[in-house]
matplotlib code that plots the C-alpha trace (Angstrom):
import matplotlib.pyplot as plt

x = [62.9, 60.5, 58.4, 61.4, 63.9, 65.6, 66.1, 62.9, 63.5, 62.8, 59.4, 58.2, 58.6, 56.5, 54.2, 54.2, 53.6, 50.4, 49.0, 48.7, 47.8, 44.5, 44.0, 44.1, 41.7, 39.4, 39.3, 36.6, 33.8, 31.6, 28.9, 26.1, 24.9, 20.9, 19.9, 19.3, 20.6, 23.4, 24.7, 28.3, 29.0, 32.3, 33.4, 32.3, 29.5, 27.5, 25.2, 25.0, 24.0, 20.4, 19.6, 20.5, 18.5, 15.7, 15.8, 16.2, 13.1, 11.5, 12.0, 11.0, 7.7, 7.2, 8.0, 5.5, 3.1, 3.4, 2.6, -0.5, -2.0, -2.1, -4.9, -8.4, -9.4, -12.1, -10.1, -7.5, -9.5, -8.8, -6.5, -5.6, -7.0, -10.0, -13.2, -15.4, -12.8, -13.3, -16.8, -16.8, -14.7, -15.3, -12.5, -11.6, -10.7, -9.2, -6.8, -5.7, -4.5, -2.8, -1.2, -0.7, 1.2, 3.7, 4.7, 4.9, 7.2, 9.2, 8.9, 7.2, 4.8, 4.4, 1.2, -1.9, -5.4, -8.4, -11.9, -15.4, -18.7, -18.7, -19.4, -17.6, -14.6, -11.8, -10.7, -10.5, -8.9, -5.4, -5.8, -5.0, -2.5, -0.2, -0.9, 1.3, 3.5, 4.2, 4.2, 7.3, 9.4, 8.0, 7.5, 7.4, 4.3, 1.3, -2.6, -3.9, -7.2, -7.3, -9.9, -7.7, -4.5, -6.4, -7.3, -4.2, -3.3, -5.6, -4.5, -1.3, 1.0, 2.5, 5.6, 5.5, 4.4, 2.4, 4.0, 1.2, 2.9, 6.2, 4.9, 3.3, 6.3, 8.9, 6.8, 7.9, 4.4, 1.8, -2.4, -4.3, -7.7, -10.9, -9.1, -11.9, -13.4, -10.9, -13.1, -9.9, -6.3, -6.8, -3.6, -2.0, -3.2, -2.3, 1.2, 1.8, 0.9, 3.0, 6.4, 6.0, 5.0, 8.7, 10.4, 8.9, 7.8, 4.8, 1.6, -1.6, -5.0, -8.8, -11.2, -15.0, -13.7, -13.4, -10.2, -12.2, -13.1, -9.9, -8.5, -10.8, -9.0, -12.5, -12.1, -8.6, -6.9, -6.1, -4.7, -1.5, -3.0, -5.6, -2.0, -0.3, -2.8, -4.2, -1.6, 0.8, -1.0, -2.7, -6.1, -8.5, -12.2, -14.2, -17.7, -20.0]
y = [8.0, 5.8, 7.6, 6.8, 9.0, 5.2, 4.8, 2.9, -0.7, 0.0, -2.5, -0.5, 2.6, 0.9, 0.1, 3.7, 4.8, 2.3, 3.8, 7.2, 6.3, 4.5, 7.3, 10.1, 7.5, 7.4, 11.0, 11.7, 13.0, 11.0, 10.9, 9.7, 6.2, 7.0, 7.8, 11.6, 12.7, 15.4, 14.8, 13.9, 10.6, 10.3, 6.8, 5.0, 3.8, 5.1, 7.2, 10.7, 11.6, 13.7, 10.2, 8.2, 10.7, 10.3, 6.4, 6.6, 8.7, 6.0, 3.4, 5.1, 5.7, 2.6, 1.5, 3.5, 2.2, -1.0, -0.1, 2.1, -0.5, -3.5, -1.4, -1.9, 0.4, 1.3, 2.1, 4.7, 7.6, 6.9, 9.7, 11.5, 14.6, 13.5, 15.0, 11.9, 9.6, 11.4, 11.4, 7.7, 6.5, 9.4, 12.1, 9.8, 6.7, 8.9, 10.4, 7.5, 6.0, 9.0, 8.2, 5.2, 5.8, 7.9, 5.2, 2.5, 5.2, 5.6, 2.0, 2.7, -0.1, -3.1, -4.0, -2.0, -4.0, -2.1, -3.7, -3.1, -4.3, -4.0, -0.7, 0.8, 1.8, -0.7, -0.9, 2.5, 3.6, 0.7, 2.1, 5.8, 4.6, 2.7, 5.7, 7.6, 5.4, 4.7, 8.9, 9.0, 5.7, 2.5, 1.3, -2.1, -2.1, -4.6, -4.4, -7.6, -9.1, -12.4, -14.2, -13.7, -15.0, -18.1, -18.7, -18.2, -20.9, -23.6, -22.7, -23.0, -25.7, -28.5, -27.1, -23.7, -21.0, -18.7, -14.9, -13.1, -14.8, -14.0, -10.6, -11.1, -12.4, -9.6, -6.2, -3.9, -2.9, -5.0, -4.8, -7.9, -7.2, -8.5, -11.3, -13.8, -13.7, -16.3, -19.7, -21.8, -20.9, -19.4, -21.3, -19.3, -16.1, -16.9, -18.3, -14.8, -13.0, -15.4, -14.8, -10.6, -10.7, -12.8, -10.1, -7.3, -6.5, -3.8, -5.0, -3.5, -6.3, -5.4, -7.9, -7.4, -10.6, -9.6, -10.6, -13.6, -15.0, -14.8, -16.8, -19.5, -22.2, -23.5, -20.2, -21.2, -18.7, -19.6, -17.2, -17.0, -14.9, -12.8, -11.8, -10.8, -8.5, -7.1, -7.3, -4.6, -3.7, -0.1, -1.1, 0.8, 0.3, 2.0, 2.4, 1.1]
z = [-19.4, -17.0, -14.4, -11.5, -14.3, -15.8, -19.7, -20.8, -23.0, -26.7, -26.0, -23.1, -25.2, -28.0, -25.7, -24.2, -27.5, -28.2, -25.1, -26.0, -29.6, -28.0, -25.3, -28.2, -30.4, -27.3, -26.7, -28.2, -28.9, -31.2, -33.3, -31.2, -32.2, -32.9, -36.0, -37.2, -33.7, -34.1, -30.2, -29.3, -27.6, -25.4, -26.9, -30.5, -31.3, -28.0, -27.0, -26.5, -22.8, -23.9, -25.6, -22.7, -20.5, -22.7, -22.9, -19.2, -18.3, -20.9, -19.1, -15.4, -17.3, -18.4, -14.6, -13.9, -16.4, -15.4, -11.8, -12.5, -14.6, -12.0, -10.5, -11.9, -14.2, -12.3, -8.9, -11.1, -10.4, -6.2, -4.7, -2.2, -2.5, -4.3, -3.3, -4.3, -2.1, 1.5, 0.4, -0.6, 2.2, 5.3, 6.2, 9.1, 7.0, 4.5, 7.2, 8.5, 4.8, 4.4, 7.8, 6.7, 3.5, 5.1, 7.9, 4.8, 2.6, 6.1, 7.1, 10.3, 9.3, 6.5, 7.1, 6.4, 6.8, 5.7, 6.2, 5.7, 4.0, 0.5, -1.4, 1.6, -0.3, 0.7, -2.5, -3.5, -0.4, -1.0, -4.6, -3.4, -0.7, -3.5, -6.2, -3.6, -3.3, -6.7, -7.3, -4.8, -7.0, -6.0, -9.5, -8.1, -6.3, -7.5, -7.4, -7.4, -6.2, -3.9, -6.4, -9.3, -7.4, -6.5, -10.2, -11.5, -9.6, -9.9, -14.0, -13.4, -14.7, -12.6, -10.8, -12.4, -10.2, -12.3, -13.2, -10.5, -7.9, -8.7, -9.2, -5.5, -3.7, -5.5, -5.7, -3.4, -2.5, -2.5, -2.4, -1.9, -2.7, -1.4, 0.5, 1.0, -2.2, -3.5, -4.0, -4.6, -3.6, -0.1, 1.0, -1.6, -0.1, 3.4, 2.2, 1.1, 3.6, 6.3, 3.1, 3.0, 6.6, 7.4, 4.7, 6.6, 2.9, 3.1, 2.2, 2.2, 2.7, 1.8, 3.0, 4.3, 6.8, 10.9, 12.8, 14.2, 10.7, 9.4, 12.5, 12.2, 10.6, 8.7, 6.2, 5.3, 6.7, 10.5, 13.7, 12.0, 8.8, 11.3, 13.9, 11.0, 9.6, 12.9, 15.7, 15.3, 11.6, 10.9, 11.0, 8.9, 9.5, 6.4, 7.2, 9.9]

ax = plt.figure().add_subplot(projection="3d")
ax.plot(x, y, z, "-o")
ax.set_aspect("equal")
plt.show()
């Protein structure tokens, strides 16, 4: 008998009966697929779920990794909460990047400029702002200074954009460092800034340039660049 209570044909019964074959077959559970591990996997020839936790958290870390690298080596030690950095950067600078993280995780703001002379702490201060970031899932995010943008450019090859620029353009945070010390590629620079700026991506900008610099077309940035990363922008002024 069929579900509506009518004789069933002798090849829907067959068929009936293939179906429950396979759905017993499938029932499980199964020796997990890695070797020397003694869990129990729901279908053949998969995974147990401890190992596909494990590969998972794996992965995150090496997400993580990947992030944590981009930074200099030398700007890893940067974060919030650091003794040396408030005394490196001043408890007023400090606060407001710690300000400023929380309206980029809330998306209160995308743009974060941070200026000064050098030795000031610029760096070190983006360096601790995208730590945090990253510590609360954005994996994604990229440290990358200006001059070496520019220079992977002018290596690149004819009609291929070079991989830190597709890392520029997709990471979901991303520090350009030291903008001005680029001595080829600024339109490069400024291109990104004008793409994340349309994308309302965030993006954080260290640079010992003023507002007025920037906007001067002869430094190869132009007003454009300088509205983007002052007008509306948390500006953070490290140092006198």
């Amino acid at each position: 008998m069929n579900a509506n209570g009518k004789p069933m044909d002798i090849e829907a019964l067959i068929e009936s009966i293939r179906l429950s074959q396979e759905a017993t077959r499938l029932a499980g559970p199964y020796p997990c697929a890695r070797a020397n591990c003694e869990g129990q996997a729901v279908m053949p020839r998969t995974l147990c779920l401890e190992c596909v936790a494990r590969e998972e958290r794996a992965a995150e870390a090496g997400r993580q990794r990947d992030a944590i690298v981009s930074i200099p080596q030398t700007l890893r030690w940067a974060r919030f909460g650091s003794p040396d950095l408030e005394k490196l950067c001043g408890a007023e600078s400090l606060s407001k990047a710690r300000k400023a993280a929380e309206e980029i995780f809330t998306g209160a703001s995308s743009v974060v400029t941070i200026t000064g002379s050098a030795g000031a702490g610029k760096s070190s201060l983006a360096a601790a702002i995208m730590s945090a970031m990253v510590c609360r899932g954005w994996y994604s995010s990229r440290f990358l200074n200006a001059y070496k943008i520019g220079r992977a450019y002018r290596n690149a090859k004819q009609g291929e954009p070079p991989q830190i620029l597709t890392d520029a353009e997709s990471a979901r945070l991303l520090v350009i460092d030291d903008m001005g010390s680029e001595l080829v590629g600024r339109d490069v620079v400024r291109e990104l800034v004008h793409i994340r700026h349309a994308e309302g991506d965030p993006t954080i900008v260290t640079t010992w340039m003023t507002q007025s610099q920037i906007a001067d077309e002869a430094n190869g940035y132009g007003d454009g660049v300088a509205r983007r990363l002052f007008d509306r922008a948390i500006h953070i002024q490290v140092g006198q």
